[in-house]
N, C-alpha and C positions, 0 to 999 in steps of 0.2 A: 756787685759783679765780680766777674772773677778776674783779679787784676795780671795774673800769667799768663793766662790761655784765652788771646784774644780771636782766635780762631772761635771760641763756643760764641763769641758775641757775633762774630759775622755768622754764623750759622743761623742764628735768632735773626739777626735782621732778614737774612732771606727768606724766614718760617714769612715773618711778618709782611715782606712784599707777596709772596703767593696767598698768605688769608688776606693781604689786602684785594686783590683781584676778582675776591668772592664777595665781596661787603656792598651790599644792595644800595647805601648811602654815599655821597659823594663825600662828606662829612667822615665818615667810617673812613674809606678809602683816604681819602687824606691825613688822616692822623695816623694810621698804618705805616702810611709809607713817611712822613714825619719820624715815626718811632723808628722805622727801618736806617733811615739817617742819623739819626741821633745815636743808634747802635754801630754806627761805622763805623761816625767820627770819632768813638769812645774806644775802639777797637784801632786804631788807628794812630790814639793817643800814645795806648800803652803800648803799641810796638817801636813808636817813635823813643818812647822813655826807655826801654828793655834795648834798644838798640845803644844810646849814650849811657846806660851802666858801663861804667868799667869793671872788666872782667879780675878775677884774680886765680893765680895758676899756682900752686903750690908744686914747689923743685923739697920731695921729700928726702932724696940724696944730699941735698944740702943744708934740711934744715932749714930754708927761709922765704918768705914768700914774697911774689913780685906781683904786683900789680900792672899790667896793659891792654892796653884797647886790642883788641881780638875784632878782626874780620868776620864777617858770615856767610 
């Protein structure tokens, strides 16, 4: 999966709750929407992770780099 752009994974899971909606088995429809969660929580991970990176800001006038936690 793509570990940056956890947005592509929430779009997958939503693909996957609406083909769940169409799945004539309850079985089907279960695992769908299964998979739709499982895409979430994964999406969810890595914005939790991408959020605790510490950023690093390079001061090129000065020649030296600083590292800090940066807002969003």
């Amino acid at each position: 999966m793509d570990e940056k752009h956890p947005e592509k994974l929430r779009e997958l899971a939503s693909w996957y709750r609406e083909f769940a909606e169409r799945a004539g088995n309850p079985t089907i429809w279960e695992s769908r929407l299964r998979t739709a969660e499982d895409l979430d929580a994964a999406a969810a991970r890595i914005e939790r992770d991408l959020a605790a990176e510490p950023r690093v800001i390079e001061f090129p006038s000065l020649g030296e780099r600083a590292s800090r936690e940066l807002e969003r």
